[in-house]
N, C-alpha and C positions, 0 to 999 in steps of 0.2 A: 401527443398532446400539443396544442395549437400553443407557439411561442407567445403572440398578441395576445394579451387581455381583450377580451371582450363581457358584453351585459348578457346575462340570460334571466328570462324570468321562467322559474319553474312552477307548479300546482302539484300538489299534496308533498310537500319538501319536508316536512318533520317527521318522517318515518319510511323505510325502507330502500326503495331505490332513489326514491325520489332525496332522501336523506345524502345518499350515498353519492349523488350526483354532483347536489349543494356541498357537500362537504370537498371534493373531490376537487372542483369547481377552485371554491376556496383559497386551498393548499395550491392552485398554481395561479394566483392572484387576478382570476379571476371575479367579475363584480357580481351578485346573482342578487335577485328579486325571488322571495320566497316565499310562496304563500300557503297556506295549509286552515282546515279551521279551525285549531289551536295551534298559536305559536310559541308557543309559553316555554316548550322542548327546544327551541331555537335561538333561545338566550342566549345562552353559554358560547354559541355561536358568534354574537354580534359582539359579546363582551372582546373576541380574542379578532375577529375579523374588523371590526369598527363599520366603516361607510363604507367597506367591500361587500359590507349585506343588507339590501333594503328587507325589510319582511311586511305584511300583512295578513290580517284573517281573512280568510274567503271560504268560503260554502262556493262550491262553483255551482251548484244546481239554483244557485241565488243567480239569475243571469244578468240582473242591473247592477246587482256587488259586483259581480263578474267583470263587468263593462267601465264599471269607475272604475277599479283595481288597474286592470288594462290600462287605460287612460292615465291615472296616475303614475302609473311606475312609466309608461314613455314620456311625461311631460315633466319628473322630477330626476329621473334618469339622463334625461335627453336622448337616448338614443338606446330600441333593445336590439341585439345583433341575435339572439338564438329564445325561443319557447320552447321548454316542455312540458305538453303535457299529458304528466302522470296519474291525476288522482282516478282513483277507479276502485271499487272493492269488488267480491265475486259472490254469486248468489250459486247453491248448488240445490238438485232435489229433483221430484219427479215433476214436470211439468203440470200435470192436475194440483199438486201441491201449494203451489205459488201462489198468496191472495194477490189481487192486484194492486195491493199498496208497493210489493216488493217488486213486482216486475215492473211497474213506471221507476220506481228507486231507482231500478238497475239502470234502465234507459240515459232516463234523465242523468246519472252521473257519470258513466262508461261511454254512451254515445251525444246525446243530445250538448250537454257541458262542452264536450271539446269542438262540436261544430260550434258554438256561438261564440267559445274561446279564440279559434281562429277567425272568425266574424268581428269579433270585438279589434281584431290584433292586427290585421288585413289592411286597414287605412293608415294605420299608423307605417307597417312595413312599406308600402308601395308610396307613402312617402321619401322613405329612403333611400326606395329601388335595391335592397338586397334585407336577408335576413333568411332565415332558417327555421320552420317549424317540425320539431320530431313528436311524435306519437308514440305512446308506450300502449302499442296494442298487445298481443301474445300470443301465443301459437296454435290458441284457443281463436283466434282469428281466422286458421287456414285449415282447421279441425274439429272433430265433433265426438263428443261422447259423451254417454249415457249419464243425465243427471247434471247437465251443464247448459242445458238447452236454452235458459236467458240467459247466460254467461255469454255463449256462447255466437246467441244472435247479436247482441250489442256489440261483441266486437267485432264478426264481420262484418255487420252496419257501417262502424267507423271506417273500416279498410277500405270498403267501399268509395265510401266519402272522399278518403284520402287522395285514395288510388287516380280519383277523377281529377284533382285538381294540378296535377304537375302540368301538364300544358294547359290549364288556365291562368294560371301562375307565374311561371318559365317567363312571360314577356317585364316580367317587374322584376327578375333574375331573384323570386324566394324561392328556397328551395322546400321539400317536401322527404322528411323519412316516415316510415313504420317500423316499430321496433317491435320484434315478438320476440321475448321473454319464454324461455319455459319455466321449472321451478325457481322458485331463488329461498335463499337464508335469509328469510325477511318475517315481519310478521304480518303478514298477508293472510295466511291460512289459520293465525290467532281472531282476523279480524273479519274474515270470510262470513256471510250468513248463509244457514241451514234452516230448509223448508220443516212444518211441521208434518211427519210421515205417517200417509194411508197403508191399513194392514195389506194393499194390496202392491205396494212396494217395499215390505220387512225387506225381502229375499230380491233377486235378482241382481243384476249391475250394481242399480241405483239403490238398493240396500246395503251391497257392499260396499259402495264408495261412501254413503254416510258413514259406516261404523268406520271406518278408515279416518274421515274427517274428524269423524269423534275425538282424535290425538292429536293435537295441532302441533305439539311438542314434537312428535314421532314423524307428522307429514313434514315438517320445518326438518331435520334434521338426514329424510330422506331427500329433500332437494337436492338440487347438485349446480345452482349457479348459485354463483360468488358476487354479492352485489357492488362491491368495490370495482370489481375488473369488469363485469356489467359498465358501468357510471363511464371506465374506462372508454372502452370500447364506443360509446353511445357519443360522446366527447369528438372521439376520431372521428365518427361517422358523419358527424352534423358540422365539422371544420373543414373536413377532406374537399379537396375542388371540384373534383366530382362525387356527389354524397352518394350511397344506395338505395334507391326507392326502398326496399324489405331490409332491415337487419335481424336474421334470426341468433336471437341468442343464449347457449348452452345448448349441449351436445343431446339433449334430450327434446328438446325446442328442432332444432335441425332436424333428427330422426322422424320425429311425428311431422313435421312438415311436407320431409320427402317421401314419407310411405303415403299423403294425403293426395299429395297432388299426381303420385307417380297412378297412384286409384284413380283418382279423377280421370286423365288424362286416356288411362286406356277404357274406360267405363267410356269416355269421350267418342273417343275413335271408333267405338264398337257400334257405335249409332250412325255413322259414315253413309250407309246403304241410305237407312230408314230419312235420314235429314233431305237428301237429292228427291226423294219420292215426293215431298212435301210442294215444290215449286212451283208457281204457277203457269 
């Protein structure tokens, strides 16, 4: 944990990691800007913390809220040293499923929100010439399965995004993580939404994975990260002098990570011959 206090303004801070981070935050006197779109959960918090916790409501899919919130908290703050941002929910089901109310939802909160968050937050930083923005993407980032498929686009999307901006960046010395998350003990999978299911996805993958989802109690309890030492960890990563672009984190996050890319990779190679053919 970084000795200096510094500001962090975090998004969806009233539940789960994002909670875990704030509070965490906190406890080693650090200052945090917390916004979520109830903060009502966040009281209790300023009651014992006082002016160590700015809070506000924000819908980040509000992208002008979005932009004053930003604005605000560097112009009453004076100064943010770290952003995260968390908020995001998961959409699961079979692809035909999905009206297109839910899959813009997804967009617009998972990818679209945090590009304009860094958009909003950028002027302010590169006034400063340093600061740190981390991303809670997740390993559903660098991975693919049955029944996740806008989940699962939105946050390669963001990675993307991410991925692109460290040397555009790097000359204002901000720096840039991705954090992917596997399960956590949060309630996330309480708060997950579930497509309405065609009789021709009962059975399959994506039949199994719903009846699975059906237990949110069961899937939370099967998790295997710890959102405290998560928050930890995320802390270190975004203080360190040298940050790491990818933080995967929990032993099941790393696992599916490296069986994805180690696929990729030789799936890659094995195309070697066929790409030289291609040349003009």
């Amino acid at each position: 944990m970084t000795p200096d206090p510094r500001t962090w303004l975090i998004t969806g801070a009233s539940a789960g990691l994002g909670r875990a981070l704030t509070e965490t935050l906190l406890d080693h006197g650090h200052r945090v800007a917390a916004t979520a779109r109830d903060t009502t959960s966040l009281a209790p918090l300023k009651d014992i913390y006082g002016q160590h916790l700015w809070t506000a409501e924000l819908d980040v899919t509000n992208t002008a809220r979005l932009r004053t919130v930003v604005d605000t908290a560097f112009q009453e703050l004076t100064r943010v040293d770290h952003i995260v941002s968390n908020a995001a929910f998961g959409l699961y089901g079979a692809a035909e499923e999905f009206d297109d109310q839910s899959i813009r939802a997804v967009f617009d909160t998972n990818l679209v929100a945090p590009i304009h968050l860094l958009r909003a937050a950028l002027p302010h930083l590169r006034r400063q010439r340093s600061g740190h923005f981390t991303q809670i993407s997740s390993a559903a980032g660098q991975t693919g399965m049955a029944g996740a498929s806008v989940y699962h686009a939105a946050k390669w999307g963001v990675e993307g995004f991410f991925e692109s901006l460290h040397d555009e960046l790097a000359p204002f010395h901000i720096g840039i993580t991705l954090v992917e998350p596997g399960t956590i003990k949060s309630t996330f999978f309480n708060r997950l939404r579930v497509s309405e299911p065609l009789d021709a996805y009962q059975s399959g993958p994506v039949g199994e994975l719903r009846r699975y989802l059906a237990q949110p109690d069961t899937v939370t309890a099967n998790s295997v990260g710890d959102p405290k030492k998560m928050a930890r960890a995320i802390i270190e990563a975004a203080t360190a002098a040298s940050s790491p672009r990818r933080l995967p984190l929990g032993s099941d996050a790393f696992t599916a990570i490296d069986e994805a890319l180690t696929g990729r990779i030789t799936e890659h190679r094995a195309q070697h011959a066929t790409a030289q053919t291609t040349d003009h």
